[in-house]
Backbone as XML, in Angstrom:
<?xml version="1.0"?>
<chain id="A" units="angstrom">
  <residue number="1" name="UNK">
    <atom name="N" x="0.853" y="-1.177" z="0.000"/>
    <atom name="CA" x="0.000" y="0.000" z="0.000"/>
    <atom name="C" x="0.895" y="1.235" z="0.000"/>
  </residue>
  <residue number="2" name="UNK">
    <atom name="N" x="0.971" y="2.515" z="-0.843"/>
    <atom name="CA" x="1.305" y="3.201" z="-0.763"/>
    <atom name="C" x="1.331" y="4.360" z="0.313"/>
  </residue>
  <residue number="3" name="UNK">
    <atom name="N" x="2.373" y="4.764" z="0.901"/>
    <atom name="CA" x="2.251" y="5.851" z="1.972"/>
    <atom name="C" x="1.821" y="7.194" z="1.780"/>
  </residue>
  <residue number="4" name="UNK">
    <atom name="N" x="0.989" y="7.809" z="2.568"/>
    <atom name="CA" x="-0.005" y="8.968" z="1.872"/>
    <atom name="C" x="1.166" y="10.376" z="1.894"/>
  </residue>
  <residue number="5" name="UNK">
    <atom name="N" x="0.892" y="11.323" z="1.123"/>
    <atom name="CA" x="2.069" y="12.379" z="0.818"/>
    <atom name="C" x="1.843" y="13.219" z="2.062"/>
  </residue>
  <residue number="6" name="UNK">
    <atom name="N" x="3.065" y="14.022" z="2.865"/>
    <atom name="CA" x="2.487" y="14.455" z="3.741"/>
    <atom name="C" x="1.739" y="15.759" z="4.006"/>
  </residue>
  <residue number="7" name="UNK">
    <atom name="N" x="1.483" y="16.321" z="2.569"/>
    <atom name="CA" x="0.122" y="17.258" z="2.317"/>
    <atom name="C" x="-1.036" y="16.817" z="2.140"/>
  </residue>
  <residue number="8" name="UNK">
    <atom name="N" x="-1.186" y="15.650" z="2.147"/>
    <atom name="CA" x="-2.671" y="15.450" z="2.233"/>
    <atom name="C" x="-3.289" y="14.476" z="3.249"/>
  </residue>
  <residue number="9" name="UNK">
    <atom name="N" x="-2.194" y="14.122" z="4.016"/>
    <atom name="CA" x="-2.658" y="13.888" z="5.470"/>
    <atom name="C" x="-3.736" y="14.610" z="6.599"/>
  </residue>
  <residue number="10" name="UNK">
    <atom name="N" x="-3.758" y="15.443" z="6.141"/>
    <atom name="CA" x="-4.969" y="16.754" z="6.930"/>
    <atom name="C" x="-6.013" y="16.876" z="5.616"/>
  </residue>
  <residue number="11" name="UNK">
    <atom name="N" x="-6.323" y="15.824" z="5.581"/>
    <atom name="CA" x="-7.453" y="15.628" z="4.308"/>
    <atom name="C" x="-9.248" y="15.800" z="4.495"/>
  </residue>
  <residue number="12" name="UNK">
    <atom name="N" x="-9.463" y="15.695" z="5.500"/>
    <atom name="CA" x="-10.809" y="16.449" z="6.352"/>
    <atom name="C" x="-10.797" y="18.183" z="6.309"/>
  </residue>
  <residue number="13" name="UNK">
    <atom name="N" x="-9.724" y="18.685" z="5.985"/>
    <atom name="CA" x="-9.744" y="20.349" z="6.415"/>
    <atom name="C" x="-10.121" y="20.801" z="4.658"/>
  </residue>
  <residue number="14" name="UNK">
    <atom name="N" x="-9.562" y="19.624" z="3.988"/>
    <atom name="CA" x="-10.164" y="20.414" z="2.247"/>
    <atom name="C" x="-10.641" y="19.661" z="1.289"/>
  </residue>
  <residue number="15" name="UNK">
    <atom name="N" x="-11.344" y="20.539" z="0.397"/>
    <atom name="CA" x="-12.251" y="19.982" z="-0.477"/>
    <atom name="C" x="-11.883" y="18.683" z="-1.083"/>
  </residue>
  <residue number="16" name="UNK">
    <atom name="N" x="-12.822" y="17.490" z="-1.522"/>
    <atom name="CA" x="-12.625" y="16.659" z="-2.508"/>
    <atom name="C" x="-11.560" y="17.509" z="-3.830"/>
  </residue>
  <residue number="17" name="UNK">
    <atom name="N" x="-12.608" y="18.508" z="-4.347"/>
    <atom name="CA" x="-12.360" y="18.884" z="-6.113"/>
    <atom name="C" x="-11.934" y="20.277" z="-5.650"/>
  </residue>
  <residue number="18" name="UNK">
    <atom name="N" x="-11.544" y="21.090" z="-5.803"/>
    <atom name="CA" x="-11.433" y="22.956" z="-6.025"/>
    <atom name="C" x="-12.599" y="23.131" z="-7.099"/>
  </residue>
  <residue number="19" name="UNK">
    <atom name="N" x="-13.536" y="24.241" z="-6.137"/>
    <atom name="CA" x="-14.526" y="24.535" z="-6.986"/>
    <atom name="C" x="-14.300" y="25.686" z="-7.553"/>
  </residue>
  <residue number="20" name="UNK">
    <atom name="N" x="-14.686" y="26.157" z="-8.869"/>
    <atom name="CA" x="-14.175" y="27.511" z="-9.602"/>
    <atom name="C" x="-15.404" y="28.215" z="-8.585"/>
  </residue>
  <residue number="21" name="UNK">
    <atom name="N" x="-15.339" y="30.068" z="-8.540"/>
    <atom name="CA" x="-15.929" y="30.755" z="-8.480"/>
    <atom name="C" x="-17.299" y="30.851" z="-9.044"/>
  </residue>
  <residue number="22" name="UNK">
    <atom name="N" x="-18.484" y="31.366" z="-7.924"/>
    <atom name="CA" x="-20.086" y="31.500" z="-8.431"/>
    <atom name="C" x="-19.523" y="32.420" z="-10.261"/>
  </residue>
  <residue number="23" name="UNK">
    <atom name="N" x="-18.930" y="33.281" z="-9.888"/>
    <atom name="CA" x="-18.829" y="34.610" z="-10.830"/>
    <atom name="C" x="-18.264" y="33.735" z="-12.396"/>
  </residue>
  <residue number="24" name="UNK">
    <atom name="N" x="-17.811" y="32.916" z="-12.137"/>
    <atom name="CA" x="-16.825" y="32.282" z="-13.397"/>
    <atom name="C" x="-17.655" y="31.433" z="-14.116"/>
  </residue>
  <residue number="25" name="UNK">
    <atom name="N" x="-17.908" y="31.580" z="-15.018"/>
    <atom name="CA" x="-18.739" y="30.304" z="-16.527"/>
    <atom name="C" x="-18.071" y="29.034" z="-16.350"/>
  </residue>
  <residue number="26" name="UNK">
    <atom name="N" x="-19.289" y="28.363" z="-16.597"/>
    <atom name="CA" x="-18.828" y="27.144" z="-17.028"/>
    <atom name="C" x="-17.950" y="26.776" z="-18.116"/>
  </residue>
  <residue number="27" name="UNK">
    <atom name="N" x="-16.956" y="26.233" z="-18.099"/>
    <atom name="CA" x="-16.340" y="26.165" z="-19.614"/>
    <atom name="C" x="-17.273" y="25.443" z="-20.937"/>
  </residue>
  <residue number="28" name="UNK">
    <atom name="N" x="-17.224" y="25.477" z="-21.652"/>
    <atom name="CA" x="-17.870" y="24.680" z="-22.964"/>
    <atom name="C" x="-17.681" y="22.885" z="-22.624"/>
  </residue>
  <residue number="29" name="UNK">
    <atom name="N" x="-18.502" y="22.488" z="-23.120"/>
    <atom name="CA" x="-18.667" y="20.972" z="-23.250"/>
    <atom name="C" x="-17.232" y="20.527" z="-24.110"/>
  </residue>
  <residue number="30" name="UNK">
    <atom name="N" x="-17.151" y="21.176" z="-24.973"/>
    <atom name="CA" x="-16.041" y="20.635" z="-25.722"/>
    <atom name="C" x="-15.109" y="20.882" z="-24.948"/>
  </residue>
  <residue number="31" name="UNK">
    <atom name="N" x="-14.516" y="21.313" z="-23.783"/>
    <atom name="CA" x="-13.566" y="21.643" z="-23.106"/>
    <atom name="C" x="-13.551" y="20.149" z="-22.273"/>
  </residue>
  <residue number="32" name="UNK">
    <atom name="N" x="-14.206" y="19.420" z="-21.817"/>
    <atom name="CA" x="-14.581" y="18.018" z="-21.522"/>
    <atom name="C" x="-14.480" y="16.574" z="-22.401"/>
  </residue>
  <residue number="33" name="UNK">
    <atom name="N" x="-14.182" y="17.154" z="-23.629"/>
    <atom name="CA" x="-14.216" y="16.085" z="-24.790"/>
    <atom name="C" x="-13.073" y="15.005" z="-24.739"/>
  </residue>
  <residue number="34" name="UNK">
    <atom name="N" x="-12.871" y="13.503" z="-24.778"/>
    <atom name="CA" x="-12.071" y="13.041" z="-24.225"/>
    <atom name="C" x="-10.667" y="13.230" z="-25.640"/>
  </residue>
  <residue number="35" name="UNK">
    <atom name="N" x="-10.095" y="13.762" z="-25.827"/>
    <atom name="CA" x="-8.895" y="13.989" z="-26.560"/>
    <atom name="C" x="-7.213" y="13.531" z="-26.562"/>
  </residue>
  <residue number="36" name="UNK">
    <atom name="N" x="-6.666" y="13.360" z="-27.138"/>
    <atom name="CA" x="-5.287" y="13.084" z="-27.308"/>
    <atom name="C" x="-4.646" y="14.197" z="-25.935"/>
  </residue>
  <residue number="37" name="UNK">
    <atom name="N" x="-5.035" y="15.328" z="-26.187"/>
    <atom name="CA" x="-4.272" y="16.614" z="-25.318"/>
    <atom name="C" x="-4.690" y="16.614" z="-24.202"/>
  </residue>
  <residue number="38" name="UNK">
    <atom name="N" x="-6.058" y="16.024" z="-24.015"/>
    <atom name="CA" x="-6.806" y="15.694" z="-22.503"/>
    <atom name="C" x="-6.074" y="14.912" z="-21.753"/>
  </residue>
  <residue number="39" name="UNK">
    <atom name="N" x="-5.562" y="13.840" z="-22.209"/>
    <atom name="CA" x="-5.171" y="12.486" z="-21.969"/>
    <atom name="C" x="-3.474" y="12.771" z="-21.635"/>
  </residue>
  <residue number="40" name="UNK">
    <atom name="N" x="-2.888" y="13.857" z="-22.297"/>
    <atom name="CA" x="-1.415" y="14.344" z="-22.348"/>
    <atom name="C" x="-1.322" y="14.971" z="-20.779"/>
  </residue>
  <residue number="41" name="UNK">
    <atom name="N" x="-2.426" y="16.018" z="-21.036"/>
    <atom name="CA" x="-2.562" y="16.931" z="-19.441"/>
    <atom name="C" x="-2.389" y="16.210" z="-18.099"/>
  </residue>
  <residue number="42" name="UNK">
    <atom name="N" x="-2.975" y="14.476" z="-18.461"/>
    <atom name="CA" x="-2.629" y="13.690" z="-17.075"/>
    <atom name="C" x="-2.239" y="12.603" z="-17.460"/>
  </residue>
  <residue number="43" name="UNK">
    <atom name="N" x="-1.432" y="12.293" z="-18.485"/>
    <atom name="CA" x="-1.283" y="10.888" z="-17.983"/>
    <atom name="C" x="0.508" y="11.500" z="-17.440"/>
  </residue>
  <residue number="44" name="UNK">
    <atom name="N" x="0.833" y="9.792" z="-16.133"/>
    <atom name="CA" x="2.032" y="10.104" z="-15.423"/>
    <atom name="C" x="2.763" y="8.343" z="-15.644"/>
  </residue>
  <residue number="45" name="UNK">
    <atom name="N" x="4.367" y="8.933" z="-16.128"/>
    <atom name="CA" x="4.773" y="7.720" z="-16.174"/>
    <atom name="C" x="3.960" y="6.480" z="-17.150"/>
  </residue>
  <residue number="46" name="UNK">
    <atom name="N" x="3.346" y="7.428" z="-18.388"/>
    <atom name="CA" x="2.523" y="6.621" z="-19.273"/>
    <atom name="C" x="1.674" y="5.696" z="-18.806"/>
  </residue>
  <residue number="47" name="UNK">
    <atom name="N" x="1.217" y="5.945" z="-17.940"/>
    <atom name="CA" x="-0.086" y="5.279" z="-16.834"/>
    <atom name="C" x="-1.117" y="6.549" z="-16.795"/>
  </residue>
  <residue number="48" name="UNK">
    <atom name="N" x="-2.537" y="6.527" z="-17.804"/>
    <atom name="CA" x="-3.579" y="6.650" z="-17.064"/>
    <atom name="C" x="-4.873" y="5.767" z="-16.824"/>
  </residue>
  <residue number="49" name="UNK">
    <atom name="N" x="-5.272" y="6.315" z="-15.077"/>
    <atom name="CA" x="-6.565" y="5.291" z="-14.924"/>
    <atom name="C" x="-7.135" y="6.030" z="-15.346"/>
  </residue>
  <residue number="50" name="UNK">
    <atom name="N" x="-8.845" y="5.485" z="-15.705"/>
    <atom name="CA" x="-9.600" y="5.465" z="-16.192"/>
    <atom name="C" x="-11.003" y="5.060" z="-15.607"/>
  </residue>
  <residue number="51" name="UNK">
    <atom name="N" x="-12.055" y="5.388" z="-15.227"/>
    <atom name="CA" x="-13.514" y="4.960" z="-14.754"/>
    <atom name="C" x="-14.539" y="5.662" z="-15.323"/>
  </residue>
  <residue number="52" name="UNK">
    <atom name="N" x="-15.217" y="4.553" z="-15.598"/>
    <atom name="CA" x="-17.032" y="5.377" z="-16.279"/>
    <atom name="C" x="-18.371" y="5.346" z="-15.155"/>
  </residue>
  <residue number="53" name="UNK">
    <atom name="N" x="-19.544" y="6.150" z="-15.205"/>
    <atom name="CA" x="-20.227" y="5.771" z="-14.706"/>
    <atom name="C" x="-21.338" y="6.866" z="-14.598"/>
  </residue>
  <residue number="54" name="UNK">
    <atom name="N" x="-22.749" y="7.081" z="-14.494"/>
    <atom name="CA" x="-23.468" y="7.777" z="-13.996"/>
    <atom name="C" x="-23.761" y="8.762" z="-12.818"/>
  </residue>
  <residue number="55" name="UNK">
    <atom name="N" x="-25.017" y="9.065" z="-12.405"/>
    <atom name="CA" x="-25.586" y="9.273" z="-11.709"/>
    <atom name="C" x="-26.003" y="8.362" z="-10.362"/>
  </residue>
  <residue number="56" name="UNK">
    <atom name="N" x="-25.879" y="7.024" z="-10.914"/>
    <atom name="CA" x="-26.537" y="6.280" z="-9.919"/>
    <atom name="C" x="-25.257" y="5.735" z="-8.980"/>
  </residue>
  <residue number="57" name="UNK">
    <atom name="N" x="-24.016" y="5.984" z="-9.858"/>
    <atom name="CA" x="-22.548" y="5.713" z="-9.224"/>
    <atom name="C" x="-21.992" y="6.841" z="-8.481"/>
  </residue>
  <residue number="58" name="UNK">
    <atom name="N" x="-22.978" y="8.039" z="-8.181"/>
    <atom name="CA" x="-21.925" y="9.253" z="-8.252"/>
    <atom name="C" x="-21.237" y="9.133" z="-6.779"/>
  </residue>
  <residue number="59" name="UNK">
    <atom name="N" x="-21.898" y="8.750" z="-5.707"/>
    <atom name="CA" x="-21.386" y="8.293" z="-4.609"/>
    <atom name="C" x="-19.404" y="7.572" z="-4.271"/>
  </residue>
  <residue number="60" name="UNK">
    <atom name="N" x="-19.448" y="6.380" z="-5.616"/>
    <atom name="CA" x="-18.514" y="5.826" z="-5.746"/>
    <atom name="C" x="-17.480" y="6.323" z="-6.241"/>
  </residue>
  <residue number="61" name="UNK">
    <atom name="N" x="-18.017" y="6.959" z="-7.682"/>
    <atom name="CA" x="-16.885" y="8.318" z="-7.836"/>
    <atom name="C" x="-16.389" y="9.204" z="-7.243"/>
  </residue>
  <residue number="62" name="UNK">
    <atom name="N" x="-17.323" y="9.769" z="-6.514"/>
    <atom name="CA" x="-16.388" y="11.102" z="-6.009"/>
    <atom name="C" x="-16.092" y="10.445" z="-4.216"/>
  </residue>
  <residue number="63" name="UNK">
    <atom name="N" x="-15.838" y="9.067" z="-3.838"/>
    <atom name="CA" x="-14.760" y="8.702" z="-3.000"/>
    <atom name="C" x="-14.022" y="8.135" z="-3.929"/>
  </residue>
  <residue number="64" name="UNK">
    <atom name="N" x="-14.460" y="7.624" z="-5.006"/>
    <atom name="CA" x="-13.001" y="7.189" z="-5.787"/>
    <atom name="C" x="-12.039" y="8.107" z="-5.995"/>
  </residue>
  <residue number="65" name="UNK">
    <atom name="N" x="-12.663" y="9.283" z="-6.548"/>
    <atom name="CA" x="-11.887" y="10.503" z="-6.750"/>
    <atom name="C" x="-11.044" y="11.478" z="-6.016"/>
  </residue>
  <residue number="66" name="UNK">
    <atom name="N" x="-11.483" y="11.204" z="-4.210"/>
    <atom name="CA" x="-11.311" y="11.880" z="-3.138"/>
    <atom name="C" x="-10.125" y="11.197" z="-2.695"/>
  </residue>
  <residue number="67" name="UNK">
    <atom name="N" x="-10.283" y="9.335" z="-2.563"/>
    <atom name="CA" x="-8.936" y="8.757" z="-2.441"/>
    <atom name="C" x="-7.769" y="8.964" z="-3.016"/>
  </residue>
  <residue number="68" name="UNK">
    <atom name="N" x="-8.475" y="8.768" z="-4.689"/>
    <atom name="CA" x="-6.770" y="9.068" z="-5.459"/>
    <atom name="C" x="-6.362" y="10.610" z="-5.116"/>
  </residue>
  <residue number="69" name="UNK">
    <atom name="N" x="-7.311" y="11.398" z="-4.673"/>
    <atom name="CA" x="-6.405" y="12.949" z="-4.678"/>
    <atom name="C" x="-5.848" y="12.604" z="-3.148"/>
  </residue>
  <residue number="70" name="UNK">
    <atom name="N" x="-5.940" y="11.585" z="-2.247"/>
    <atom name="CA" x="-5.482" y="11.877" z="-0.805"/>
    <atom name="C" x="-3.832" y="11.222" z="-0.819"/>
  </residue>
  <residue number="71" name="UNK">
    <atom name="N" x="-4.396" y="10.110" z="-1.643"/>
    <atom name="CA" x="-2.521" y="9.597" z="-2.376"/>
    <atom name="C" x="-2.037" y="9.895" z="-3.237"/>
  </residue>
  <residue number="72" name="UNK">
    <atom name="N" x="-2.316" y="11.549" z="-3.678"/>
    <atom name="CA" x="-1.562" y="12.134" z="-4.574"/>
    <atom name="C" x="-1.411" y="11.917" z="-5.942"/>
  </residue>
  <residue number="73" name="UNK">
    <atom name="N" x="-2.626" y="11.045" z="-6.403"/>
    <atom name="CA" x="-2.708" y="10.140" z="-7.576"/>
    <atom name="C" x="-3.308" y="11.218" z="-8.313"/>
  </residue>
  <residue number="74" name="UNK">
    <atom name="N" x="-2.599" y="11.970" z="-9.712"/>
    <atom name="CA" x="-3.709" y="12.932" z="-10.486"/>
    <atom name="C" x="-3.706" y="12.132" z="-11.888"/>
  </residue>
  <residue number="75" name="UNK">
    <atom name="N" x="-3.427" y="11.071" z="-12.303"/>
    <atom name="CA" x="-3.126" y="10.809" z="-13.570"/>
    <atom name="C" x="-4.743" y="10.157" z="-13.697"/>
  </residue>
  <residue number="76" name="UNK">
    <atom name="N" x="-5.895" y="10.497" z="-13.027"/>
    <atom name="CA" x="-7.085" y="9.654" z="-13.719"/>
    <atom name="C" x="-7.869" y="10.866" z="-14.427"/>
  </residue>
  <residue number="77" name="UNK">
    <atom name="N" x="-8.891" y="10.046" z="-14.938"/>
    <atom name="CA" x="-10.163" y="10.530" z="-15.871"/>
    <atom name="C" x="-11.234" y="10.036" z="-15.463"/>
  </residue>
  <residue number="78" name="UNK">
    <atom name="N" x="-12.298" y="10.230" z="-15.367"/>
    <atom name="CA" x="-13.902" y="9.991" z="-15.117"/>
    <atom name="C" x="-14.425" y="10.719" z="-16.208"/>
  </residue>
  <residue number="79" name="UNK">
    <atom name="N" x="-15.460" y="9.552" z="-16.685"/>
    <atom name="CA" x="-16.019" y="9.483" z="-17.950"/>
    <atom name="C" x="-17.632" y="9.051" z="-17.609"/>
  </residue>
  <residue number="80" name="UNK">
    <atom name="N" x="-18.502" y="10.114" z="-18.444"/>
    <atom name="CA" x="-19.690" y="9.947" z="-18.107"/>
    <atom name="C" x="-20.188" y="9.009" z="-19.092"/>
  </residue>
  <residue number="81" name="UNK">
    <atom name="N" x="-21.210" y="7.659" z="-18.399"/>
    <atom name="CA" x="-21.470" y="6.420" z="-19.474"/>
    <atom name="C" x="-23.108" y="6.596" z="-19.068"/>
  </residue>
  <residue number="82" name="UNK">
    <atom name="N" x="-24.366" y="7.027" z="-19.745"/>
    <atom name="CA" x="-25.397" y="7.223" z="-20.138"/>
    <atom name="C" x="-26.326" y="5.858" z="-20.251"/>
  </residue>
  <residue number="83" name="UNK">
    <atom name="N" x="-25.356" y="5.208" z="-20.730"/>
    <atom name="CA" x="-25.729" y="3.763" z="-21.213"/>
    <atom name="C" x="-25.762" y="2.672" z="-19.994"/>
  </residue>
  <residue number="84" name="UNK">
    <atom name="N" x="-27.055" y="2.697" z="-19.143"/>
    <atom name="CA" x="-26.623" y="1.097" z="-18.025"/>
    <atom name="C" x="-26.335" y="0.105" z="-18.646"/>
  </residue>
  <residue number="85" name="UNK">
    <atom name="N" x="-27.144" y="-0.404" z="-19.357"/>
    <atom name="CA" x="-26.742" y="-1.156" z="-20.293"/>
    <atom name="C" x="-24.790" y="-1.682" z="-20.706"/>
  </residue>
  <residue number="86" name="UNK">
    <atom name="N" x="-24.661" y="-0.701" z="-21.241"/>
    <atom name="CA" x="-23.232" y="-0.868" z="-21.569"/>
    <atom name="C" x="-22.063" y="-0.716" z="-20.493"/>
  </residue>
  <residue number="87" name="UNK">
    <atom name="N" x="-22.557" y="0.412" z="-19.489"/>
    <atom name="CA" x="-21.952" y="0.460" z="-18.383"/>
    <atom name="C" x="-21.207" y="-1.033" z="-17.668"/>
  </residue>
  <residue number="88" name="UNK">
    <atom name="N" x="-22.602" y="-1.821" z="-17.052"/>
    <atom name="CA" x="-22.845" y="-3.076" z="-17.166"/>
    <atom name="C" x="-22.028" y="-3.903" z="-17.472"/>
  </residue>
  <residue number="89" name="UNK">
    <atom name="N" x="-22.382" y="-4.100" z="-19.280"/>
    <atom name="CA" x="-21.521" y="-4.730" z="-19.723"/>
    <atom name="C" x="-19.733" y="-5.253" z="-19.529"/>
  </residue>
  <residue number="90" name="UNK">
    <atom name="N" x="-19.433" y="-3.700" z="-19.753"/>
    <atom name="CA" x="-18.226" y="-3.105" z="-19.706"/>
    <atom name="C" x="-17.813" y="-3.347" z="-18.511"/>
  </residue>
  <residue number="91" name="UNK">
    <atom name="N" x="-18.163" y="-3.631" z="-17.326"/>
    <atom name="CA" x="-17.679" y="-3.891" z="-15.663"/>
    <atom name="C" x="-18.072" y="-5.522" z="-15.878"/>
  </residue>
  <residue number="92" name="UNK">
    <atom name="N" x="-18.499" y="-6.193" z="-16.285"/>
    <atom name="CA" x="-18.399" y="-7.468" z="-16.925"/>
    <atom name="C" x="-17.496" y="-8.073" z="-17.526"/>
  </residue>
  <residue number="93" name="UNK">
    <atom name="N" x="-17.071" y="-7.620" z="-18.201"/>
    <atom name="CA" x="-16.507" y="-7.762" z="-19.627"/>
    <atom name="C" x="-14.894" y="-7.619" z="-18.622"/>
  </residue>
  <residue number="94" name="UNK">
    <atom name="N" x="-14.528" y="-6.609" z="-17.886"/>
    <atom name="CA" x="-13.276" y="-6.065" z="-17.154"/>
    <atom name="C" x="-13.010" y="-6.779" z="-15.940"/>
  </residue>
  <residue number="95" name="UNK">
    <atom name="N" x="-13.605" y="-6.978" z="-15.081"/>
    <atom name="CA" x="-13.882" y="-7.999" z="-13.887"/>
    <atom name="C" x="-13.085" y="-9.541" z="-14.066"/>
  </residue>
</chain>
């Protein structure tokens, strides 16, 4: 198991995510699009993870998301999957 960095040991005092400002726009959808340059911005040591999932997962994500930021892990992506169906599948299929 990896040892946690010692900035994020006091991990109760701050946010999961940094939220932008009420005053600041949302960026464009296409600013979200999964891309070559998206994928550049984080992958580390040519390792990135990767997870899909809804609404009905959002629970699981954002402690999935809260862990990897507490071990200093930034090289993932979360990807929105619409499809239960395929969702499903796909955690089938990987398992």
């Amino acid at each position: 198991m990896p040892s946690v960095p010692p900035e994020a040991r006091n991990v109760k005092t701050r946010p999961i995510l940094n939220i932008p400002p009420r005053n600041k726009k949302m960026p464009s959808l296409n600013t979200f699009r999964l891309t070559e340059e998206l994928v550049q911005q984080r992958v580390k040591d040519n390792i990135i993870i990767v997870t899909f999932g809804n609404y009905a997962f959002m629970d699981f994500i954002l402690t999935w998301v809260e862990q990897l930021n507490d071990l200093g892990v930034s090289n993932y992506l979360v990807g929105e999957c619409r499809d239960l169906n395929l969702l499903y599948f796909s955690i089938m299929c990987f398992c």
